[in-house]
KEKE-3310 file (N, C-alpha, C; in steps of 0.2 Angstrom, whole numbers, plus 5000, padded with zeros to 4 digits):
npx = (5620:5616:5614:5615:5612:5597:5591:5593:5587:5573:5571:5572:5560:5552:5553:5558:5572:5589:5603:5619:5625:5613:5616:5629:5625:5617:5628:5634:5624:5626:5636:5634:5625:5628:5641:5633:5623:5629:5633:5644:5654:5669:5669:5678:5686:5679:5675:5663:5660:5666:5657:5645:5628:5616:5609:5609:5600:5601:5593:5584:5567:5558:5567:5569:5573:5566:5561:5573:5577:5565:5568:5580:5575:5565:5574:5578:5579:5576:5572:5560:5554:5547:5540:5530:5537:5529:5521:5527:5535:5521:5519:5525:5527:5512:5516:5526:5515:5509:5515:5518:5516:5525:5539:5549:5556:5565:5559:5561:5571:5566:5554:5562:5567:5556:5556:5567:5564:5566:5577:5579:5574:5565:5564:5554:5555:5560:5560:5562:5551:5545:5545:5544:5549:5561:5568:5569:5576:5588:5592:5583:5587:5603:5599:5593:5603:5613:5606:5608:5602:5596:5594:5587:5585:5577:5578:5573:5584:5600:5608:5616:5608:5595:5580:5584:5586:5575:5566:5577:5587:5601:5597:5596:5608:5616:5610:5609:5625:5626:5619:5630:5641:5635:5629:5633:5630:5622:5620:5606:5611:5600:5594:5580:5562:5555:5540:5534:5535:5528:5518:5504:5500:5493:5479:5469:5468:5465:5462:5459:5451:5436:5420:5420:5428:5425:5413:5418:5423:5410:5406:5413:5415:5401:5400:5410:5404:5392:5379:5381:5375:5376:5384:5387:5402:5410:5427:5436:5451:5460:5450:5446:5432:5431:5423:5417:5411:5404:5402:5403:5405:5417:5423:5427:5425:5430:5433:5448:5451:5444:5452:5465:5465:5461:5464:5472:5483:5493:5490:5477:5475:5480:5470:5459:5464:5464:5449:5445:5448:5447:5451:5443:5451:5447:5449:5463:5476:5487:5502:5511:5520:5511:5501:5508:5507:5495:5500:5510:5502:5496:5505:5509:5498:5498:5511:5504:5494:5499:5507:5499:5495:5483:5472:5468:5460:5459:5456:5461:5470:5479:5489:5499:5515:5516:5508:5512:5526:5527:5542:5551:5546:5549:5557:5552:5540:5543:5543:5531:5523:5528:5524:5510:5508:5508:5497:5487:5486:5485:5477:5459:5450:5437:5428)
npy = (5482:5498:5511:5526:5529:5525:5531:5543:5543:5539:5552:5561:5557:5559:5573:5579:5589:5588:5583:5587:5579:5569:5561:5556:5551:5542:5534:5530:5520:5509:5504:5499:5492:5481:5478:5469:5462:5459:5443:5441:5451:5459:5448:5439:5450:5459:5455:5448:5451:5465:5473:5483:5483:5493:5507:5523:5539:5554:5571:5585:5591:5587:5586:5573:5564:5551:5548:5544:5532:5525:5522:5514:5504:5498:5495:5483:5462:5456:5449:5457:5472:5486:5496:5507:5516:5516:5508:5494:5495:5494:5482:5474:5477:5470:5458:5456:5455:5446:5434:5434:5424:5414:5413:5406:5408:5419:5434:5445:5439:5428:5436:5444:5433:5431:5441:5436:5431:5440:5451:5463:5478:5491:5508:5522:5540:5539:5540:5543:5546:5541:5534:5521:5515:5519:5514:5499:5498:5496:5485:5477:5481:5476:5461:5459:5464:5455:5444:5448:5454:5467:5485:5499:5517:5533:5547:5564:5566:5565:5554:5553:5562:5558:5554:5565:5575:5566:5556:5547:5547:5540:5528:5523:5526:5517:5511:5520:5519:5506:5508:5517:5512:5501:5503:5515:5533:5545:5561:5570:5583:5599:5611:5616:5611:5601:5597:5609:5617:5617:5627:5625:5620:5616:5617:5614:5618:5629:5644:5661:5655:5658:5664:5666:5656:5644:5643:5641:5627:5621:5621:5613:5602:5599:5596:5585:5574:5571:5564:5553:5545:5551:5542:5535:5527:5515:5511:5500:5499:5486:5483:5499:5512:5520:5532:5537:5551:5560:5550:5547:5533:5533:5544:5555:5568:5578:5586:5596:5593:5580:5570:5573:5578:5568:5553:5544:5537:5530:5516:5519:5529:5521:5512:5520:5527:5515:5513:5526:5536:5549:5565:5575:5589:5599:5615:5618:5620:5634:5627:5627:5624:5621:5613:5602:5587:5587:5591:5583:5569:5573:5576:5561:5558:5564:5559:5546:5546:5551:5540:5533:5538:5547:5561:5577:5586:5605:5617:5631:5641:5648:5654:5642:5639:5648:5642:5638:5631:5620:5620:5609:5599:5605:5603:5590:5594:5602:5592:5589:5600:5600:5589:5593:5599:5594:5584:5593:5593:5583:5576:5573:5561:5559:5572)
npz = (5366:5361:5373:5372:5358:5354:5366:5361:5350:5354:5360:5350:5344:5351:5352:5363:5373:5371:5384:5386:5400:5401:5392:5397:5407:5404:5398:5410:5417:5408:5409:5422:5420:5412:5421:5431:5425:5410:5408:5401:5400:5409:5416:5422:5427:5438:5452:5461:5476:5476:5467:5465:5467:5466:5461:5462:5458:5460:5459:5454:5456:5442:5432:5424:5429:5432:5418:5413:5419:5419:5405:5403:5413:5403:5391:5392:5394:5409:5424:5432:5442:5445:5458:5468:5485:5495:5494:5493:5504:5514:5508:5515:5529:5531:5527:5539:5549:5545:5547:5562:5570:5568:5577:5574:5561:5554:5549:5539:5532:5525:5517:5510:5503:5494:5485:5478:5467:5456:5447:5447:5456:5455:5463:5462:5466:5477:5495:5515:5527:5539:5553:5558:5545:5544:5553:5551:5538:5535:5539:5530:5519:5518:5519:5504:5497:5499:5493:5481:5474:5462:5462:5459:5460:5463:5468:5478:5486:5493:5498:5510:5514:5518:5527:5535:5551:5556:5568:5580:5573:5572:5572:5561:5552:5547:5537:5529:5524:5520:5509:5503:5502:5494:5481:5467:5466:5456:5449:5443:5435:5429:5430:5422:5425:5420:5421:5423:5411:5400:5392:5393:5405:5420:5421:5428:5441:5452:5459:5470:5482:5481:5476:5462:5458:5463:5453:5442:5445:5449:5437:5426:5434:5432:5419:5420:5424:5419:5413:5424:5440:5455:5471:5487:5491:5500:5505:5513:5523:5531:5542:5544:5541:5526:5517:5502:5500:5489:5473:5457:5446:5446:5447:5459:5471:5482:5498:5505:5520:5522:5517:5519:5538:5543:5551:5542:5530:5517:5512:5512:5503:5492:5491:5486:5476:5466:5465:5457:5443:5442:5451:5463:5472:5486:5491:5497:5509:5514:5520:5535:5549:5560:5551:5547:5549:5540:5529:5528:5524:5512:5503:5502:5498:5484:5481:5477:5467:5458:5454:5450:5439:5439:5435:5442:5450:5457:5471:5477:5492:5487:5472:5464:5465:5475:5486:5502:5514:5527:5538:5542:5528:5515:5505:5500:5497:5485:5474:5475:5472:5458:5453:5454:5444:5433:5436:5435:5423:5416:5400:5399:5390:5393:5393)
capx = (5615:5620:5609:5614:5610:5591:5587:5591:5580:5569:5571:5569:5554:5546:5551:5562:5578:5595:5605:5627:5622:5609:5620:5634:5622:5616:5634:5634:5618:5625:5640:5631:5621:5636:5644:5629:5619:5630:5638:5652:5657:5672:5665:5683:5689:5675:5672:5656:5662:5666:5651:5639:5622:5611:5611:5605:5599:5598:5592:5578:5561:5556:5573:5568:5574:5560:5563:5578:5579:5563:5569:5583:5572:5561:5577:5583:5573:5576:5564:5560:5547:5545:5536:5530:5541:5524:5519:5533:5535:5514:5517:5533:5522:5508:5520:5528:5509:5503:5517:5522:5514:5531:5544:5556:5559:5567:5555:5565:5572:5559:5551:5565:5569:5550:5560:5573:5563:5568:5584:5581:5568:5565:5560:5554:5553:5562:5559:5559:5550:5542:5551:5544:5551:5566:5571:5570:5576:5595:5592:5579:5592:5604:5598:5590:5609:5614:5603:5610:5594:5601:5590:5586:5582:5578:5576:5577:5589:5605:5610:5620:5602:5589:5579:5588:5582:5570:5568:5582:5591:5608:5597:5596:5614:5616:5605:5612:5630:5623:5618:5635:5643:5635:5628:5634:5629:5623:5618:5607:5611:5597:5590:5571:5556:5549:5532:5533:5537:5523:5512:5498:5500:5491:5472:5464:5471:5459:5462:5460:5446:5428:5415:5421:5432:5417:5407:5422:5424:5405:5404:5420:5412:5394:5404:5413:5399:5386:5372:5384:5373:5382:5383:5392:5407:5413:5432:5439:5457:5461:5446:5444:5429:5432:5415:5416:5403:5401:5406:5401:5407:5426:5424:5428:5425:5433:5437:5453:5452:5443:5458:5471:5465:5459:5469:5473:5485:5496:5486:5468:5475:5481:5464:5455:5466:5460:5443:5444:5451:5446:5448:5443:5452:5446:5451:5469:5476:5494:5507:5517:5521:5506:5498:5514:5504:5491:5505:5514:5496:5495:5512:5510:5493:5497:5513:5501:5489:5506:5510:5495:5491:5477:5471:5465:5456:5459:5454:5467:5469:5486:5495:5502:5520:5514:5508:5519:5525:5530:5549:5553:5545:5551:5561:5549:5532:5545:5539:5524:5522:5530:5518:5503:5507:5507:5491:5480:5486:5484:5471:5455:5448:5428:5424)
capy = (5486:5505:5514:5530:5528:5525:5535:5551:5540:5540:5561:5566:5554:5564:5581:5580:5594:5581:5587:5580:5577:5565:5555:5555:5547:5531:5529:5526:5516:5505:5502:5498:5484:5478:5475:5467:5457:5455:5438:5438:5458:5459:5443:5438:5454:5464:5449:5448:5455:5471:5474:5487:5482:5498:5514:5530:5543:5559:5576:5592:5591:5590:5586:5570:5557:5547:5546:5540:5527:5520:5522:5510:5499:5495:5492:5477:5460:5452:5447:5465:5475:5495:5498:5513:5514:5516:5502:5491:5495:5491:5471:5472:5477:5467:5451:5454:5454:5438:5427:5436:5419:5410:5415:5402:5409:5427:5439:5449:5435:5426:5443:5445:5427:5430:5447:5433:5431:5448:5452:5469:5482:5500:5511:5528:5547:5535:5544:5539:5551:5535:5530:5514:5512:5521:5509:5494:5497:5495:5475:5472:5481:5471:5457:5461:5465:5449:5441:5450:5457:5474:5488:5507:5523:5538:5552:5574:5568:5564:5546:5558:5568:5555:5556:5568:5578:5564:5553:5541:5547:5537:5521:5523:5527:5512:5509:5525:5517:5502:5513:5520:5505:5496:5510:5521:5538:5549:5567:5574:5594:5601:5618:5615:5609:5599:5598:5616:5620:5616:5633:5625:5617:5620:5618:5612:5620:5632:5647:5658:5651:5664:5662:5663:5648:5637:5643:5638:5622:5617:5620:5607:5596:5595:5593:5577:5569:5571:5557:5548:5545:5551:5538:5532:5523:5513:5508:5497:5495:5482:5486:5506:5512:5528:5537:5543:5555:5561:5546:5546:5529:5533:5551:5556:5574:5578:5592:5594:5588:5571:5565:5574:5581:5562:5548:5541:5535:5527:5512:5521:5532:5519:5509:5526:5526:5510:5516:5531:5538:5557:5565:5584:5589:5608:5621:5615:5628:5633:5624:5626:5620:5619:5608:5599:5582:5587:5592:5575:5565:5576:5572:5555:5556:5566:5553:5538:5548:5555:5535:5529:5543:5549:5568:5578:5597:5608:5623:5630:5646:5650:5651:5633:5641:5651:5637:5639:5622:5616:5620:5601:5597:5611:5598:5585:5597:5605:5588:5588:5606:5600:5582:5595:5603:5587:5579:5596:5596:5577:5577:5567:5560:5559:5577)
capz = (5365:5360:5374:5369:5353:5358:5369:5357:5346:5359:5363:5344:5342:5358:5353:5369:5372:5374:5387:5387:5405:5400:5387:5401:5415:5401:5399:5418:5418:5403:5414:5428:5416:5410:5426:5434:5421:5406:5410:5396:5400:5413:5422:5425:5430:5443:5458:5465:5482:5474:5465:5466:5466:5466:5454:5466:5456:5464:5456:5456:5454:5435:5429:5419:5432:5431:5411:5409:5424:5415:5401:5406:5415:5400:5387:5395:5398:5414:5430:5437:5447:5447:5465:5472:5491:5501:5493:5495:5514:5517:5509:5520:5536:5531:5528:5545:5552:5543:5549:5568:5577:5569:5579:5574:5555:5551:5545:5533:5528:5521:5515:5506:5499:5491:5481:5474:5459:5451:5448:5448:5460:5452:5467:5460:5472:5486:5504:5520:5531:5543:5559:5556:5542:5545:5559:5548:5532:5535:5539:5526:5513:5518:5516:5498:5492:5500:5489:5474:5468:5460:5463:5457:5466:5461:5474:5477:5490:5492:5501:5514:5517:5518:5536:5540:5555:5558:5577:5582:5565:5574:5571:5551:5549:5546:5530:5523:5525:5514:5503:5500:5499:5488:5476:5462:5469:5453:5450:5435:5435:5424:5430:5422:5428:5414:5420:5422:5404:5394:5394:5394:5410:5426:5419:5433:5446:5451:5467:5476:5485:5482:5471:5455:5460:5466:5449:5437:5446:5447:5426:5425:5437:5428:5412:5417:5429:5414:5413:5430:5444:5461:5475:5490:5488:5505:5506:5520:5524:5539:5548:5545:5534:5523:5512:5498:5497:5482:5470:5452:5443:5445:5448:5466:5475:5491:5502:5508:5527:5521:5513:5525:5542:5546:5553:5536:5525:5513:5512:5511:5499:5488:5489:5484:5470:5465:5463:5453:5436:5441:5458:5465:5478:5486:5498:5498:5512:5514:5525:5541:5553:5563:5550:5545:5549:5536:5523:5526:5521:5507:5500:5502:5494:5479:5476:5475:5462:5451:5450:5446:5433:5439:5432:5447:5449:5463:5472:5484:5496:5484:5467:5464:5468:5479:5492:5507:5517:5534:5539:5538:5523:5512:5500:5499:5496:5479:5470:5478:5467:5453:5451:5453:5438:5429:5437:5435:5416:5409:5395:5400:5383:5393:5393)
cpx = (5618:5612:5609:5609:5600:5589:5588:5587:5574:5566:5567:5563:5548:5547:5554:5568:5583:5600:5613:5626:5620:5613:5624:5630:5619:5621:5633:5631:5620:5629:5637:5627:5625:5640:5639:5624:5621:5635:5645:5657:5662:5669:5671:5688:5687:5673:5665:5656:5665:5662:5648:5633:5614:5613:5605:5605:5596:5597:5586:5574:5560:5562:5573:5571:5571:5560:5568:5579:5574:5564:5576:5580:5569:5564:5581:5576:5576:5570:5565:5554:5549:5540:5538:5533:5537:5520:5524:5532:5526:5513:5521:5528:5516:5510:5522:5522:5507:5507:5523:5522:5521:5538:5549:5560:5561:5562:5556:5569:5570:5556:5554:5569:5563:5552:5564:5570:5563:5576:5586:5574:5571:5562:5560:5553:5556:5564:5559:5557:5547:5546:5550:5548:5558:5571:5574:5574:5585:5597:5588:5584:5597:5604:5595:5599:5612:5611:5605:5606:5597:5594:5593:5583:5583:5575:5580:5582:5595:5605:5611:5613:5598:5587:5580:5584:5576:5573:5570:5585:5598:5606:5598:5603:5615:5614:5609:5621:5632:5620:5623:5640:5640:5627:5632:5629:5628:5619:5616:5606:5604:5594:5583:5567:5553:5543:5529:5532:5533:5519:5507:5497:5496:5483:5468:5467:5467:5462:5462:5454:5439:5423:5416:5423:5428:5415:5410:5423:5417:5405:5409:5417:5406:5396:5408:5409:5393:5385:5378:5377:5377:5379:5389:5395:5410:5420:5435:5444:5457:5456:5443:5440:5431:5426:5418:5411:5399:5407:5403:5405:5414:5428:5422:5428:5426:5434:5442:5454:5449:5448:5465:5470:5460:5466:5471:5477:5488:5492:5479:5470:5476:5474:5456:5458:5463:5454:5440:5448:5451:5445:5449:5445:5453:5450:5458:5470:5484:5495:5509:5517:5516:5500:5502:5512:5499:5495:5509:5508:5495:5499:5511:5504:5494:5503:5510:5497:5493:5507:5505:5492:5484:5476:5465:5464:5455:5457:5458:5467:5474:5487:5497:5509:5519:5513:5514:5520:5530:5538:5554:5552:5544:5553:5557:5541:5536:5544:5532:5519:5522:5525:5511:5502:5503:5500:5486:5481:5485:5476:5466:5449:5439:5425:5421)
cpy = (5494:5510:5519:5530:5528:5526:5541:5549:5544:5549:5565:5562:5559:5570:5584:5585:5588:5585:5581:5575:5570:5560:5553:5547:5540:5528:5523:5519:5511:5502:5498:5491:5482:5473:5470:5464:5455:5451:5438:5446:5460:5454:5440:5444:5456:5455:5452:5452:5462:5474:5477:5487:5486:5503:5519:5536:5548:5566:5580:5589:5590:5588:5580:5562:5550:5543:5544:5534:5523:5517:5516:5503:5494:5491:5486:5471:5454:5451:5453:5467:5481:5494:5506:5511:5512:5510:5495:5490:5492:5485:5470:5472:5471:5458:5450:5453:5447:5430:5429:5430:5413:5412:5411:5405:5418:5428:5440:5442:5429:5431:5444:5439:5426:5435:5442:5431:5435:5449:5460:5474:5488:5504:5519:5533:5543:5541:5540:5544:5547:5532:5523:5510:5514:5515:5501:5493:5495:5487:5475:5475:5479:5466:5455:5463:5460:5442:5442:5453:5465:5478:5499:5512:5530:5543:5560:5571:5564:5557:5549:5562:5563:5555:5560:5574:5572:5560:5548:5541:5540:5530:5519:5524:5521:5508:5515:5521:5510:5503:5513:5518:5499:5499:5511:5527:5543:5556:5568:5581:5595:5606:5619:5610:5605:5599:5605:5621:5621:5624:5632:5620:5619:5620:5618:5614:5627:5638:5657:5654:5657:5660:5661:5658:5643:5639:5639:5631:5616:5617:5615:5604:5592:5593:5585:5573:5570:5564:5551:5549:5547:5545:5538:5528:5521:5510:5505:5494:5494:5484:5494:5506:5519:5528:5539:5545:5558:5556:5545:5541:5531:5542:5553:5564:5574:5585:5592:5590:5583:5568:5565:5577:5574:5557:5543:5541:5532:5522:5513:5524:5527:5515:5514:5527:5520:5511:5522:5532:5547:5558:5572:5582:5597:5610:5618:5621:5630:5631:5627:5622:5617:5614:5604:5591:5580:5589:5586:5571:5568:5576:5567:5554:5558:5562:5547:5540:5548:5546:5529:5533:5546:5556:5568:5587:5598:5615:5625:5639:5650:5649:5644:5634:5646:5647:5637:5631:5624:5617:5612:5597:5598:5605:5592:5587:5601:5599:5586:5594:5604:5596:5587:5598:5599:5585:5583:5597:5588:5578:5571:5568:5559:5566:5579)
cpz = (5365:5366:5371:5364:5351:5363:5367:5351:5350:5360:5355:5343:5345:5357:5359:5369:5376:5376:5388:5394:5406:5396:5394:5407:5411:5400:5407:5418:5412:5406:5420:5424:5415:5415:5431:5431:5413:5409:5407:5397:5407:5417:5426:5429:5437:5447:5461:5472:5481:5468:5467:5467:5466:5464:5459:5462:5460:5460:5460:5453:5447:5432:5423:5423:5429:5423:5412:5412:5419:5407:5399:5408:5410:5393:5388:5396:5403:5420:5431:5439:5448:5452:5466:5482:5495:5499:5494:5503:5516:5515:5514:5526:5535:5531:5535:5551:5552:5547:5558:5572:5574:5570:5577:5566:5556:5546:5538:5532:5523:5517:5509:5501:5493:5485:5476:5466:5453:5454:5447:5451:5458:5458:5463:5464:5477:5489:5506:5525:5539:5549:5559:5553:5541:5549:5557:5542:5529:5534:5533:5520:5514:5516:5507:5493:5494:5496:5481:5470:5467:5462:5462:5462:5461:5465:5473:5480:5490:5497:5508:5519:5518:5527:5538:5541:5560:5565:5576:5574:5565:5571:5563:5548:5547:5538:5526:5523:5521:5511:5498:5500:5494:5482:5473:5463:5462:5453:5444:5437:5429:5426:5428:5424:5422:5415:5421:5415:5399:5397:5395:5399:5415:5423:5423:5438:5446:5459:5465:5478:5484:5477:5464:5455:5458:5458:5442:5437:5446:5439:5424:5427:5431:5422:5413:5421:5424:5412:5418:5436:5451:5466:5480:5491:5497:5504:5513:5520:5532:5542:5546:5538:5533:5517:5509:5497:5491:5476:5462:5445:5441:5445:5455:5467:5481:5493:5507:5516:5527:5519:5519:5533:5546:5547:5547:5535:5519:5507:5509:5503:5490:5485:5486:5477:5464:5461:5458:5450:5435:5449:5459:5471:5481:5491:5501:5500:5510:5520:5530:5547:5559:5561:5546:5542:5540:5528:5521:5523:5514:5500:5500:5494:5486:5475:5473:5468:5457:5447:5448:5438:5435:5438:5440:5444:5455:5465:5480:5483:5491:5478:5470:5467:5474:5488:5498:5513:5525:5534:5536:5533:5514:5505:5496:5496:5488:5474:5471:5471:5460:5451:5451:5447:5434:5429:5435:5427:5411:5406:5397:5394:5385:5395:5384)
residu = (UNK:UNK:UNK:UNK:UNK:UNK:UNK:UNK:UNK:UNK:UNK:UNK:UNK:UNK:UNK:UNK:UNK:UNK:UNK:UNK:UNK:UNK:UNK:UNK:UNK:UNK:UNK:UNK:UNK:UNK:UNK:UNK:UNK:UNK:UNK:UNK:UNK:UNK:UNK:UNK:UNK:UNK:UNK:UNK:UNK:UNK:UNK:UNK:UNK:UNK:UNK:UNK:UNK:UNK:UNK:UNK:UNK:UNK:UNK:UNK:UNK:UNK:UNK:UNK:UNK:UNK:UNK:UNK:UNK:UNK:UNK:UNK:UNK:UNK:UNK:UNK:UNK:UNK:UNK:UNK:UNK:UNK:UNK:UNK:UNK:UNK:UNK:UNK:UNK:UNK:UNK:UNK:UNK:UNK:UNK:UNK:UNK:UNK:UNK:UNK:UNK:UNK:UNK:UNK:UNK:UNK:UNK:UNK:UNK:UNK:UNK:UNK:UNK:UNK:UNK:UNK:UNK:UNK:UNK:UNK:UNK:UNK:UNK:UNK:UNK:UNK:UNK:UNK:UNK:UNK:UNK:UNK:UNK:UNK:UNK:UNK:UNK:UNK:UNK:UNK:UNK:UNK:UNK:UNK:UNK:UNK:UNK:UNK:UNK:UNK:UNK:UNK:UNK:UNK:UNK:UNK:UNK:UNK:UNK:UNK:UNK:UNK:UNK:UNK:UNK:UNK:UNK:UNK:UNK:UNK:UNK:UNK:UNK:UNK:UNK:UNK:UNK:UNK:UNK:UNK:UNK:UNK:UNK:UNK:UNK:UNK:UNK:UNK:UNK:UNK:UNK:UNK:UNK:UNK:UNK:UNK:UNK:UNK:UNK:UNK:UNK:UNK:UNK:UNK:UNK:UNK:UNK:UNK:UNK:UNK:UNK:UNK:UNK:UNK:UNK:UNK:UNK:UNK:UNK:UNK:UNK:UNK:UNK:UNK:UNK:UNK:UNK:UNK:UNK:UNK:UNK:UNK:UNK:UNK:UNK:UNK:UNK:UNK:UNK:UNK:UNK:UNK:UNK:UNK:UNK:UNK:UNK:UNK:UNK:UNK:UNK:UNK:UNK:UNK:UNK:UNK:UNK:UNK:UNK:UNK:UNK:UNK:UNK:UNK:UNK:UNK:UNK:UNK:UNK:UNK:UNK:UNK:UNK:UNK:UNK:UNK:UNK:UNK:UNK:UNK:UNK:UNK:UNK:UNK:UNK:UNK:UNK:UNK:UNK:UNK:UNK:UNK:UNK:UNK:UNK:UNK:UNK:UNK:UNK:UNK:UNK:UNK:UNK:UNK:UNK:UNK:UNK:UNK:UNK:UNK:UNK:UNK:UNK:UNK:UNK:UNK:UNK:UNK:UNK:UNK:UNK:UNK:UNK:UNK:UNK:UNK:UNK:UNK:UNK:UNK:UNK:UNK:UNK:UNK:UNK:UNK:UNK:UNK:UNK:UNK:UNK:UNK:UNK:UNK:UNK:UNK:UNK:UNK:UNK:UNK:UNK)
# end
C-alpha cells in the first residue's frame, strides 16, 4: 500500500497545506507497518527480540498529530482499538477491583491477556499526571509488549519528560525506560496551530465576564433549548451522585465550580459526556497555582468532551490566550487552549 500517496490524496481532497515533515513521518509509520504486521516484509531478517513494538509521537499543540496517526490507523485492517488513556486506566482500576478477592491469579496479567485480541491499541493526548497510575504503568506495559500487541501514542511530551516533577518520579522511571526501548521515538516540527487557523474559529467562547457577556450568552441559550423542556438529570458513578441542574434533552448548563471545584473526575466527566451532545460551561477563572487542583479537573474534563466531539460554550474571566495556568501545568493547559478553539467553533446543525 503506497501510504504517501493517499494521504496527499487525502490532504488535497480536504483542502489541507502538505508539509515534507508530514510525507517524511508516513514513511516512518509505513516502516513501522511493514516491520510489525507485514508477514512477507523482512520477516527473515528483523527477529522478534529486536523489534519495536510502539510508534511515539511527540509534537505541539495543533500540529496535525492526531491526523496523521489516524490517518494510519484507519488504512490498515487488523484487530485494533483507539482508547482515550483515562479511559483505559478507569477499566484497568475497575478490573483490578472486580477480581481483588483472587489472590491466586496476576492482575495485570489477566487484564492484559483480555488486550491480546487486538494487535494494535491507538492511545491519543497520552499523559500521565496520576500517581496511581503513574506507579503502575511500567508492569502493565510490560506485560502488554510481552504480549506483542503493538501500540500508538501520541503526546505534547517527550518520553524523556513524561511525569516529570511528579511524587515518587524514581518509581516510573522504569516505564519510561520501556518506552524507550521498545518504541520509535518521533517528532512532528510544525510551527501552526491548526485549530487556531481557521478565522472563524473561537464562536462560542464568550469573556470577560459582565453583562454583556451573560446577555449574549442567554440569546444563544434560548436559541438552542427552544421548545426543550429543562429538567434534572442524576448521574451516579460507583456510589457518588452528581445533578445536572439545568438539563434540556442533551443540552447541559454548568457553572464552572460544578464540574471542577468538586471532588470529581475522569469517570463522572466521562458519564456526563454520555448524556449530552451540547455543554455550557461559565465563569471559567484564570489559573495558578493556588487553584492548580481545579485546572487539573478541567483539563481532564475538556480532554473527554475534545474526544467525544462534543461543541461546548463558555464564558470566562480572559481572552482564550490569555487564560493564565498553574506553574505545573503550563504544558498540558497549551492543548487544553488549543481543544477550546475547536469545541467552541464546531458547527451545531440544531440551531
Amino acid at each position: 500500500m503506497n501510504l504517501n500517496r493517499l494521504f496527499i490524496n487525502l490532504c488535497k481532497k480536504n483542502n489541507l497545506e502538505i508539509h515534507d515533515n508530514q510525507i517524511d513521518l508516513i514513511e516512518k509509520l509505513n516502516k513501522f507497518y511493514n516491520l510489525n504486521f507485514n508477514k512477507s516484509f523482512l520477516k527473515k531478517i528483523f527477529s522478534k527480540k529486536n523489534s519495536k513494538f510502539g510508534f511515539y509521537l511527540q509534537g505541539d499543540v495543533g500540529v496535525g498529530k492526531t491526523m496523521i496517526l489516524n490517518f494510519f490507523y484507519e488504512n490498515f485492517k487488523f484487530t485494533k482499538q483507539r482508547l482515550h488513556f483515562n479511559e483505559f486506566m478507569i477499566s484497568f482500576h475497575d478490573f483490578v477491583f472486580q477480581n481483588k478477592k483472587n489472590k491466586k491469579e496476576n492482575v495485570v496479567e489477566k487484564f492484559v491477556s483480555n488486550l491480546k485480541k487486538y494487535e494494535l491499541i491507538y492511545f491519543d493526548e497520552f499523559q500521565v499526571t496520576n500517581i496511581v497510575d503513574a506507579m503502575i504503568l511500567g508492569n502493565l506495559f510490560k506485560k502488554i509488549f510481552d504480549k506483542n500487541i503493538k501500540v500508538l501514542f501520541s503526546s505534547n511530551i517527550k518520553i524523556n519528560d513524561l511525569y516529570k516533577d511528579g511524587l515518587q518520579r524514581d518509581q516510573f522511571l522504569p516505564f519510561i525506560k520501556i518506552l524507550k526501548n521498545k518504541c520509535y521515538e518521533e517528532k512532528l516540527l510544525i510551527k501552526e496551530d491548526y485549530r487556531k487557523s481557521n478565522k472563524s474559529k473561537n464562536k462560542r467562547y464568550f469573556y470577560p465576564l459582565n453583562e454583556s457577556t451573560n446577555f449574549k450568552v442567554n440569546k444563544y441559550f434560548r436559541q438552542l433549548t427552544k421548545n426543550k423542556t429543562i429538567q434534572e438529570k442524576t448521574i451516579t458513578t460507583k456510589g457518588r451522585k452528581f445533578i445536572i441542574k439545568e438539563y434540556y434533552d442533551g443540552i447541559a448548563r454548568f457553572d464552572f465550580k460544578e464540574l471542577c471545584a468538586k471532588n470529581i473526575g475522569a469517570e463522572d466527566y466521562i458519564k456526563i459526556s454520555q448524556k449530552c451532545n451540547f455543554v455550557v460551561i461559565e465563569n471559567i477563572p484564570n489559573f495558578n497555582n493556588s487553584n492548580s487542583n481545579q485546572q487539573q479537573r478541567f483539563i481532564t474534563l475538556i480532554d473527554i468532551l475534545y474526544e467525544k466531539s462534543i461543541p461546548i460554550m463558555t464564558t470566562s474571566q480572559s481572552k482564550l490566550d490569555s487564560l493564565s495556568s498553574s506553574n505545573n501545568l503550563k504544558q498540558f493547559f497549551k492543548r487544553t487552549i488549543s481543544r477550546l478553539y475547536e469545541l467552541t467553533s464546531i458547527e451545531v446543525s440544531y440551531l
